[in-house]
C-alpha positions in Angstrom: 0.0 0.0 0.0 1.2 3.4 -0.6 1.8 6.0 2.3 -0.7 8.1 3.6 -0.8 11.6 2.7 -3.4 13.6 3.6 -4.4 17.4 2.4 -7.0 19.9 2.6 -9.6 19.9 0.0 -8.2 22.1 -2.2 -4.8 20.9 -2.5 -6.6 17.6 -2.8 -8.0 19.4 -5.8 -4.7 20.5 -7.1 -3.1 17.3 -7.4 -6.2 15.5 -8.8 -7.1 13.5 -5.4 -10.3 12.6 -3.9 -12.3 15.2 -2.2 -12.7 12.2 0.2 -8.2 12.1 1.1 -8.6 15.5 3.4 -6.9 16.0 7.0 -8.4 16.9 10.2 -7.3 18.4 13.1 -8.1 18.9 16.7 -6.8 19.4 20.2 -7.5 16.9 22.7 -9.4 17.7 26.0 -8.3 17.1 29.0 -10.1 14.3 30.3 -11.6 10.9 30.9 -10.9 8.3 28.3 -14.3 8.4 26.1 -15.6 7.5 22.6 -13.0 7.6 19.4 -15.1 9.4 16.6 -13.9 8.6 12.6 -14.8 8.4 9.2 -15.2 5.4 7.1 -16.6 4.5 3.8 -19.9 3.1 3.9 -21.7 2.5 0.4 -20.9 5.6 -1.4 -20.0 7.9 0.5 -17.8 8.4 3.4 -19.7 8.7 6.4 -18.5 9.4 10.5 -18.7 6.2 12.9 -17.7 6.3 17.0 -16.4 3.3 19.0 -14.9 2.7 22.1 -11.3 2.8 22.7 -11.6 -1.3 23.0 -12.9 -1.6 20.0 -16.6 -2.2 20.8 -19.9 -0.4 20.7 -19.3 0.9 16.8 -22.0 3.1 16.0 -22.7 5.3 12.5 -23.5 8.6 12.9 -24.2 9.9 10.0 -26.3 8.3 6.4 -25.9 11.0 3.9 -26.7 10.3 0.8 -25.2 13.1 -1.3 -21.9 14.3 0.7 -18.8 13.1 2.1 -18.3 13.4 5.9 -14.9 14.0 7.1 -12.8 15.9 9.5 -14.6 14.9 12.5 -13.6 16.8 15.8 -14.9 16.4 19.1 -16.5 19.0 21.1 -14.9 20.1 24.4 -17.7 18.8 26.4 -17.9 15.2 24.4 -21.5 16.3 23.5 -21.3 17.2 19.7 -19.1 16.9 16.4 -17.8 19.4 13.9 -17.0 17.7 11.0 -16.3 18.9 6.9 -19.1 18.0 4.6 -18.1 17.5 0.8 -20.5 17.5 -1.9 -19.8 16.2 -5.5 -21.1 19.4 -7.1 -18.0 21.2 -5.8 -17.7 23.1 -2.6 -17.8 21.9 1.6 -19.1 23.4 4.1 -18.7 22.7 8.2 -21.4 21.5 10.6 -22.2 20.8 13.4 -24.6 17.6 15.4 -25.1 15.9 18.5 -22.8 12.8 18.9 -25.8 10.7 18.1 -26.2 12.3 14.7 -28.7 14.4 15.7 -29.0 18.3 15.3 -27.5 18.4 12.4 -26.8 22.1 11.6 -24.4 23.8 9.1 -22.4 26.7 9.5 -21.5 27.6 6.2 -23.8 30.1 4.2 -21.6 30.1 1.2 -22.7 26.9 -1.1 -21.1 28.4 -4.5 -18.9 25.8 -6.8 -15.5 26.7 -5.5 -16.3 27.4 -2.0 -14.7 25.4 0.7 -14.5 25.2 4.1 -12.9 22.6 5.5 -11.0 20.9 9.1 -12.7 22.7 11.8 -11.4 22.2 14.9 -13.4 23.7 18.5 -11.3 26.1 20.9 -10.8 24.9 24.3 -14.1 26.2 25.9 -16.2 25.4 23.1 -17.0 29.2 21.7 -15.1 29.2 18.8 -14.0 27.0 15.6 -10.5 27.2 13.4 -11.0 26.0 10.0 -9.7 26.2 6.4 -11.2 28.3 4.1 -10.2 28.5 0.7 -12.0 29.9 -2.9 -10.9 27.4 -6.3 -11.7 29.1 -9.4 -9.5 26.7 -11.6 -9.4 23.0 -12.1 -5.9 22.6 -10.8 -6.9 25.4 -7.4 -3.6 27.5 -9.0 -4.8 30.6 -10.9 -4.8 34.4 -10.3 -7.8 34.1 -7.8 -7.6 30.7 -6.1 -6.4 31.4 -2.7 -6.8 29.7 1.0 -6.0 30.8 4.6 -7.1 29.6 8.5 -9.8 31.7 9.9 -11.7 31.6 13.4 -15.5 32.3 13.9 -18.2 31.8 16.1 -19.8 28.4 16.7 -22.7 29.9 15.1 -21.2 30.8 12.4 -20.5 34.5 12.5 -18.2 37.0 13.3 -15.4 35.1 11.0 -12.0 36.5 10.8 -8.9 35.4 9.0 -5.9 33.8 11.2 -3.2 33.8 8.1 -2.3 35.6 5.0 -2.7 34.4 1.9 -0.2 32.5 0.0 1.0 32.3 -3.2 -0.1 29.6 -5.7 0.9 28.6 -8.8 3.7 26.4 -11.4 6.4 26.1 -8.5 4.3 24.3 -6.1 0.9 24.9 -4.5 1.1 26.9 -1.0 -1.8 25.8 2.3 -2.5 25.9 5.3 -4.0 22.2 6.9 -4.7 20.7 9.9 -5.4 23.7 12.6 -6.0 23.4 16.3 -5.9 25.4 19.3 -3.8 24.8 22.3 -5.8 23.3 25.1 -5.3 27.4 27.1 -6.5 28.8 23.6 -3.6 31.3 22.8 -2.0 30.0 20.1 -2.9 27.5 17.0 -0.9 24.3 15.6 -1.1 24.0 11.5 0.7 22.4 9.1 2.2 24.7 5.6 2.1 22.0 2.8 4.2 23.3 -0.3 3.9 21.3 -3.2 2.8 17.9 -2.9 5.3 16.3 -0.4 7.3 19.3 1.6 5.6 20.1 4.8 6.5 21.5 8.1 4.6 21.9 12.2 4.2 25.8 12.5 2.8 27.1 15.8 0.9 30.8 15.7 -1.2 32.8 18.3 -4.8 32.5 18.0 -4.9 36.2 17.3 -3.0 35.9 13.9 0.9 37.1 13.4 3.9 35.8 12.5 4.1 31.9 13.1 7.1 29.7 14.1 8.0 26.8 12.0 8.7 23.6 14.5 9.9 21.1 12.0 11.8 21.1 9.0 10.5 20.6 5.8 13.1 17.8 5.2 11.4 15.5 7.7 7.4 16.2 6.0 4.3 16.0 7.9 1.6 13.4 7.2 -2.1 14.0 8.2 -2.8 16.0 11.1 -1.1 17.1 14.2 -2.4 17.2 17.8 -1.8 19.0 21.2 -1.3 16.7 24.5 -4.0 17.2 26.5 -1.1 19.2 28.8 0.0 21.3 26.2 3.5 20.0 26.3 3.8 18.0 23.4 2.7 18.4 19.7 1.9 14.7 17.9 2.6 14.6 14.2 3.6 11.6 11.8 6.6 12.0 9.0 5.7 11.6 5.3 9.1 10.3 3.8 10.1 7.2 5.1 7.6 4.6 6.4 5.4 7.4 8.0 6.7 7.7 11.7 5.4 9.0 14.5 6.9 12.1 16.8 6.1 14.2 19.4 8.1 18.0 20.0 7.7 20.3 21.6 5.6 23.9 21.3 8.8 25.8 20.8 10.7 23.3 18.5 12.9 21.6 20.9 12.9 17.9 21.8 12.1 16.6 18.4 11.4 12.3 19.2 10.4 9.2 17.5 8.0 7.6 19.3 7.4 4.6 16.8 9.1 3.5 14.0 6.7 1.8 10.9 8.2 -1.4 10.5 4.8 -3.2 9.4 3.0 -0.5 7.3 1.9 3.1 7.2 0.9 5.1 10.3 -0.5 8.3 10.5 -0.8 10.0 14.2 -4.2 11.6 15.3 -5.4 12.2 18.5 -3.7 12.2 22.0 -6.5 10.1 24.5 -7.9 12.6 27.1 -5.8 11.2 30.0 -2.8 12.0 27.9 -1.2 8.3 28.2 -2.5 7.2 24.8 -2.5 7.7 21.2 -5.5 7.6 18.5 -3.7 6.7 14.9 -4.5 5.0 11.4 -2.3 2.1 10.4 -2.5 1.7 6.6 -1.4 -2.4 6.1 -1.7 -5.1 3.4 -4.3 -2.9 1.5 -6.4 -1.8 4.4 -6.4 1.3 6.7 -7.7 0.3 10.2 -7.8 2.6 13.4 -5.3 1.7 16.2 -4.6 2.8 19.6 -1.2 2.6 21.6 0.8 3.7 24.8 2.0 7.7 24.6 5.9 6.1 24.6 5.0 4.0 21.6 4.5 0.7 22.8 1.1 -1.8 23.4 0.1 -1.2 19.8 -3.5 -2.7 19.5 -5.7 -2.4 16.1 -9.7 -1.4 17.0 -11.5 -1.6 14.0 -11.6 -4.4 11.5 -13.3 -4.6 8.4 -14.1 -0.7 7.5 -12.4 1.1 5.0 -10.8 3.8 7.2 -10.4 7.1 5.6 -7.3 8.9 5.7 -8.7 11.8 7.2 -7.7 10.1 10.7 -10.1 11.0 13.8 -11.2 12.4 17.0 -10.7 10.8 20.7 -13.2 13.0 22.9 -14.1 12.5 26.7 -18.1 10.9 26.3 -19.0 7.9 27.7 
């Protein structure tokens, strides 16, 4: 099987992928061990499943018909998800349900062809979502007018505001922003800059918009999404190079560390458990991409679903029961 590699939806779109190969992103809560929240194919279209961090009680969540649902993200308070909705005629929007599936309300007002917004991730006391926001005028998302940035608004929607500038696009490699999430005090926001289709680094901003600090180097590449400990004290990301490790570093760059070495496939890190001593990732292995939990130090590494076709998206470990 092929490494994972995960984008947003629009650099998805410049490199010819599936709307349906995007990347999440959000911080952990501090917490008891609950539900782990994903998407999986299922008929069609992609839809969002939870199970327990054994592996039992699987439930599906959603039954759209006409979308993809990806991205999934748990609330602070384990009561609801944010998740991206794709739709074939060519733009996603975010919203927003009770864990059950129910409530299902959007938050996007913009349905135009070329409107996305995508990733959402909540803020630490549930008031706000980060998300990717990005306009595609051209086939390849790489013209004059295609453009993408992080922006912030209100979990009903309003009051958005943009977190980055814009970056260039075009012949030399396509410029975005992916995977955005607060830290769990809210002052500053994790993302991951993808230029062109493999070179990615871990930058770290405030939530108030600036200049950001780059953690990682570009040479070691960023796979899927990054996540916060539940502490704040450690960032989780996977490599995209060789074999799709996983790390941990620090907020200000230092103490970069391999916490597992792929020796049997392709794993992608996504979510820190709510206690802080486990990890939420997707194993991609003789043509199948399963969810799998292990220790925080990398060892006890246990597969929990079997027979779904896992998304590359990754997922969500929240705090409800």
């Amino acid at each position: 099987m092929r490494r994972l590699v995960t984008r947003s939806v629009f650099a998805a779109m410049a490199f010819g992928a599936s709307l349906a190969v995007t990347g999440a992103g959000s911080a952990t809560e501090p917490g008891k061990n609950g539900r782990i929240a994903f998407a999986a194919t299922a008929g069609r279209f992609s839809q969002l499943f939870t199970v327990e961090p054994d592996g039992t009680g699987l439930k599906q969540v959603t039954h759209f018909g006409d979308s993809n649902a990806l991205n999934v993200n748990w609330s602070p308070d384990g009561k609801r998800l944010v998740f991206e909705r794709d739709f074939p005629a060519g733009h996603a929007g975010i919203y927003v349900m009770i864990a059950d599936g129910g409530g299902l309300r959007s938050l996007t007002r913009n349905t135009k062809k070329g409107h996305y917004e995508v990733i959402p991730a909540y803020s630490p006391d549930g008031k706000k979502i980060v998300f990717g926001r990005g306009v595609c005028s051209t086939q390849n998302c790489n013209g004059p007018r295609d453009h993408g940035g992080l922006w912030i608004e209100k979990v009903d929607g309003t009051a958005a505001r943009r977190v980055t500038p814009r970056l260039p696009t075009g012949p030399h490699g396509d410029h975005f922003y992916d995977h955005a999430q607060f830290s769990p005090d809210g002052k500053r926001i994790a993302f991951v800059k993808r230029v062109g289709d493999d070179r990615a680094a871990v930058f770290v901003t405030s939530a108030h918009g600036g200049k950001a600090k780059r953690l990682t180097p570009l040479s070691v590449g960023v796979d899927n999404r990054v996540d916060w400990s539940p502490d704040g004290k450690l960032i989780l990301f996977s490599d995209n190079y060789q074999g799709v490790d996983v790390f941990t570093i620090r907020p200000n760059g230092t103490g970069l560390r391999r916490i597992y070495r792929a020796t049997d496939g392709n794993y992608s890190a996504d979510s820190w458990s709510p206690d802080g001593k486990r990890i939420m990732l997707v194993r991609g292995a003789r043509g199948t991409i399963s969810v799998c939990v292990m220790n925080a130090d990398g060892s006890g590494l246990r597969q929990i679903t079997h027979g779904l076709n896992i998304g590359n998206d990754g997922g969500s470990w929240g705090t409800q029961p």
